[in-house]
N, C-alpha and C positions, 0 to 999 in steps of 0.2 A: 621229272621235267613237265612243265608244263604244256596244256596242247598247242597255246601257241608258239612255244619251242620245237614244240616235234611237226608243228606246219612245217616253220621258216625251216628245219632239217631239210624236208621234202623237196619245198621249193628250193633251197642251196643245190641239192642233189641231181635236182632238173632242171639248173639255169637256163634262161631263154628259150626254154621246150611249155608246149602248154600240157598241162594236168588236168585233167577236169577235179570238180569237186568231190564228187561221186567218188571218187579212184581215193581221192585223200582220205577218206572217210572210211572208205572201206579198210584202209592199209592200217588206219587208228580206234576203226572200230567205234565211233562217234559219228553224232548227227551232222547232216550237212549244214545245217543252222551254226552249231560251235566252230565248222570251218568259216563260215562266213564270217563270225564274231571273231576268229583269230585272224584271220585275213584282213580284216578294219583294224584290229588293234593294232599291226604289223605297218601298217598305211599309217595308223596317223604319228607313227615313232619316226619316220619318212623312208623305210622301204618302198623302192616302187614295183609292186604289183599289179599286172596288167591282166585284165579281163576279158575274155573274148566268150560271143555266145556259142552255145552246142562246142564247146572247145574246153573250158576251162580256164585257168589263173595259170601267169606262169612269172618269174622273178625276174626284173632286166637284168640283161647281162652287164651293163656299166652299173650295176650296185656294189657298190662296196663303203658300207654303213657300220659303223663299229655301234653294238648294241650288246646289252648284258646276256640276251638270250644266244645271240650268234657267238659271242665266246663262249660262253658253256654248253652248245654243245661241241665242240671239240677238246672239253678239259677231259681227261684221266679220269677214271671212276674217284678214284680217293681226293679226287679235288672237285666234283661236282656241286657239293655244298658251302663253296666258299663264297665270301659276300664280294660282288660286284657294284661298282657305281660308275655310271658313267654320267658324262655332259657336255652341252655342245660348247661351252665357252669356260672358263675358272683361270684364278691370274696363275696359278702353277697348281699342279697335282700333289705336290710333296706340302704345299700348304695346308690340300684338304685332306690329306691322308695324316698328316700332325693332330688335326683338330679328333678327327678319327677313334688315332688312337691315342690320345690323353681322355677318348671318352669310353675307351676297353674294345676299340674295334679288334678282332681276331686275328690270328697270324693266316698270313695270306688273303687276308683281305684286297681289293685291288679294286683302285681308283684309274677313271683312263676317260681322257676329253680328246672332241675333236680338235678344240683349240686351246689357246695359253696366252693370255695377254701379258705376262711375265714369267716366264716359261725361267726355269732356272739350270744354269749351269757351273762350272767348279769355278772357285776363287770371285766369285760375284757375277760373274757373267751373266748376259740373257740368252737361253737358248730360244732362236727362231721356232716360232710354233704357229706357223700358218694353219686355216681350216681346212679340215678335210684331206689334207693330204702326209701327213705323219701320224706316229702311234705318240702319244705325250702319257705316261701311265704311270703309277707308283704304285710299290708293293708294301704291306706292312706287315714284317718280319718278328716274330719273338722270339729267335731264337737262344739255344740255351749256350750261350758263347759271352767269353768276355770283348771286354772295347779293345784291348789289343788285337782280337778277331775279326775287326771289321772290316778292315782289308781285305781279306781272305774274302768277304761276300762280294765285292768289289770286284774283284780276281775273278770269281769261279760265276759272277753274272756275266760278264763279259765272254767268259766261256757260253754259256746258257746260252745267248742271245746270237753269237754265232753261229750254233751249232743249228737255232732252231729256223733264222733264215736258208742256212743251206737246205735244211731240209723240206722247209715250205716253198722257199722260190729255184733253188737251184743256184741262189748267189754264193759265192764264197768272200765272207770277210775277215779282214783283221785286225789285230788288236796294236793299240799304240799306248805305252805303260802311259797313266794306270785303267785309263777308265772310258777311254775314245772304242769308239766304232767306225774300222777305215774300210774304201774301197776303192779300186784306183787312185791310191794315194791320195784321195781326199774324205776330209770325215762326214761319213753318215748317218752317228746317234754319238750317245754317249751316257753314260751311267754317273749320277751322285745319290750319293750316300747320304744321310742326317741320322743320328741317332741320338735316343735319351739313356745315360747310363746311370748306375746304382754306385757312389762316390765309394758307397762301404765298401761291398762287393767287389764292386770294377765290373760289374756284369752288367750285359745290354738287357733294359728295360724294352726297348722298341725300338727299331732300326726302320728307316724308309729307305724303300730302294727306289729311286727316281730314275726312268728309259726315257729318253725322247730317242725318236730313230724317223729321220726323213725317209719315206718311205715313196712317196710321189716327186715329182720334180713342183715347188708350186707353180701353179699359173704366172704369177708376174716373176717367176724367177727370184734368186734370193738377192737380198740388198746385196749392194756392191761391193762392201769389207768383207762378204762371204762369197762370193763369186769362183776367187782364186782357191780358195779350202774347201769348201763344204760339198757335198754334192747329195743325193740320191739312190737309193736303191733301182728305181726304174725313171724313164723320162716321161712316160707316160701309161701304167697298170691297164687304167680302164677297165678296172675289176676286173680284172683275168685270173688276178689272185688275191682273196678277199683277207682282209686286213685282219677280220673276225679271228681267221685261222692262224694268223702269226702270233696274234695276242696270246691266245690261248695257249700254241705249243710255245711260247716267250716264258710264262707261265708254271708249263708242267714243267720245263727244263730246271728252274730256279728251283721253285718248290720240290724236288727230285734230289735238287743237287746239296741245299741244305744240310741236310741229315747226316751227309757224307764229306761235310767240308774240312773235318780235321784230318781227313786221310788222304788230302792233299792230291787227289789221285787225276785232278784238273788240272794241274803246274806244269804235265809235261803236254798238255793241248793248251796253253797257255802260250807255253816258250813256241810250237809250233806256228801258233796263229799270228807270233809277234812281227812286228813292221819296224821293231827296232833293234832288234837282238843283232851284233855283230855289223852294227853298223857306228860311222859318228855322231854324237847327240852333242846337244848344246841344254845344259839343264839349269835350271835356275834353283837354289837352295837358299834360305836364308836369305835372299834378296840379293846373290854374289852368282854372276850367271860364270859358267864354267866351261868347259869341253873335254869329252874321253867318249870312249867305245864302251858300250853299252855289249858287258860278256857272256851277263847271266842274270836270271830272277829265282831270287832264293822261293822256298815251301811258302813262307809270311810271305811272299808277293813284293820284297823289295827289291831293288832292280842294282844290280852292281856293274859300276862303272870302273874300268880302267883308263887312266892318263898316260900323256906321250912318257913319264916319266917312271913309271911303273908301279904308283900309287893308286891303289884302292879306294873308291868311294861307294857305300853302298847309301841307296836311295831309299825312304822309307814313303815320302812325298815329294810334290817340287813339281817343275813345269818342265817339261822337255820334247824338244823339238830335234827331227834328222839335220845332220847339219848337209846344207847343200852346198855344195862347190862348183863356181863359178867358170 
C-alpha cells in the first residue's frame, strides 16, 4: 500500500478526532515531510482534511469520497492488487469498463464514477446517476463459465450486494427477479450484465457486471416518474458510513462468490431475499404480458410461474412486476 493509503487508513480510523503528524509518522515509521506530501496529495483528490496547529490533521466527518485508495484499503488480501479506476463524471461505467476490457484489462478489475450522464439500466433504460450520492461501478469478469451461465452471475450479484449492505450499513435488502435491489418496496440499485462470448465455444470471453445502488437520497430528489418506485438506502448518510467501504465489501463478496457459482450454493439466500416468491406477478414475455404466482426459482436462476389454471411457465427473462390489488 502506498503511504498515502496507510495515511487516508489512519485518518478514516480517527474520523473528526485530530492526530498530530508526529503520531502518523511514528505509527508508519516515515518522515513528517512524506505525511505532509500525502496529506496534499489526499487534498487535492478533494478529501477534506483539516489542520490545526500544536493539534494535528484530522478527516471531516461529512466526507465521504469514493477514491481508489479508500476502496482498497478495505479489499481482502487476495484482492489487494486489482486495478481500480475511478471518475468524477463518464456517460456509463459499463461503457468504460467495455473499452477496458477489449484492451486485456484483468478479471476484477473495477471501474466506479461519482456520476453517469447515461447511466445504464435493463431493456434500454437510463438509470439515474446523480453526483456524489450513489455507487455507479462496473466489474470486469473473466470468468471460466459458459453464456448460458450468465445468469447465474446476475443471480449470486444480487446476493453479494445484499449481503454486503447488511453488513456495512445494517440495511436489510431484497431482491425482485432478476436483477433489482428493493427496499421498502421500492428500488434502490440494480445490476446489468453485458458480455462478450466465444460463438465456437459458447464460453464467456468477458462479462461486465454493471451496480448502480442509490445510496444517498439526492439533493433535488429524484425526477417525478421516479418518485413513486425508486427510493434510497439513507435520506441523509452525511458520511456516517463511508461509501469507500461498501464498494469494497460490494467487491470482496462478488469476487469470493465467483469461484463458487456452479455450486449453486446462493439460490437458497436468493429465494430468501426474494420480494416476489409466493406472490402475484404480472410479467411480460415475448411482448404477451401475462399473470400467475411466482412458486419458485430454479439453480439457472429461472423463475417459475404458475397460472389460475394450473400451467406452468418458467421464466428464463422478461419484466415483472407484483401485481397490486386495488
Amino acid at each position: 500500500m502506498l503511504i498515502k493509503g496507510k495515511v487516508l487508513k489512519i485518518l478514516e480510523e480517527n474520523k473528526g478526532k485530530n492526530i498530530s503528524g508526529e503520531e502518523i509518522a511514528k505509527k508508519l515509521n516515515i518522515s513528517r515531510t512524506s505525511i505532509w506530501k500525502a496529506i496534499n496529495a489526499l487534498r487535492s483528490e478533494g478529501y477534506t482534511i483539516n489542520a490545526v496547529t500544536n493539534k494535528g490533521y484530522s478527516l471531516a466527518t461529512n466526507t465521504d469520497f469514493i477514491s481508489k485508495e479508500g476502496i482498497s484499503l478495505y479489499l481482502n488480501n487476495e484482492y489487494s492488487k486489482i486495478d481500480i479506476y475511478t471518475y468524477k463524471l463518464v456517460s456509463s461505467t459499463n461503457d468504460v469498463a467495455k473499452t477496458l476490457a477489449l484492451n486485456g484489462a484483468k478479471h476484477g478489475t473495477v471501474i466506479i464514477s461519482e456520476e453517469q450522464s447515461a447511466g445504464k439500466g435493463r431493456l434500454g433504460r437510463v438509470f439515474y446517476s446523480p453526483a456524489n450520492t450513489g455507487i455507479y461501478m462496473s466489474i470486469i469478469l473473466r470468468p471460466n463459465l459458459t453464456a448460458m451461465d450468465s445468469v447465474l452471475i446476475t443471480t449470486s450479484a444480487s446476493v453479494a450486494i445484499c449481503n454486503a449492505i447488511q453488513k456495512v450499513t445494517g440495511i436489510e435488502c431484497q431482491i425482485k427477479w432478476i436483477n433489482d435491489i428493493y427496499l421498502n418496496n421500492k428500488k434502490v440499485g440494480g445490476i446489468l450484465t453485458e458480455a462478450s462470448t466465444n460463438f465456437e465455444s459458447g464460453t464467456i470471453d468477458y462479462l461486465i457486471l454493471g451496480i448502480g445502488l442509490n445510496f444517498n437520497k439526492p439533493k433535488e430528489s429524484f425526477p417525478k416518474e421516479l418518485e413513486t418506485i425508486a427510493s434510497s438506502l439513507f435520506s441523509n448518510n452525511n458520511g456516517n458510513i463511508n461509501r469507500n467501504i461498501l464498494c469494497a465489501e460490494i467487491v470482496n463478496n462478488i469476487l469470493s462468490m465467483i469461484p463458487q457459482i456452479k455450486s449453486y450454493d446462493f439460490i437458497s439466500e436468493y429465494k430468501k431475499k426474494s420480494i416476489i416468491l409466493n406472490n402475484e406477478i404480472v410479467y411480460i414475455s415475448a411482448g404477451v404480458s401475462s399473470i400467475g404466482k411466482a412458486i419458485d426459482i430454479n439453480n439457472d436462476g429461472s423463475l417459475v410461474v404458475k397460472h389460475d389454471d394450473g400451467s406452468i411457465k418458467v421464466l428464463n427473462s422478461g419484466e415483472v412486476t407484483i401485481r397490486r390489488l386495488n
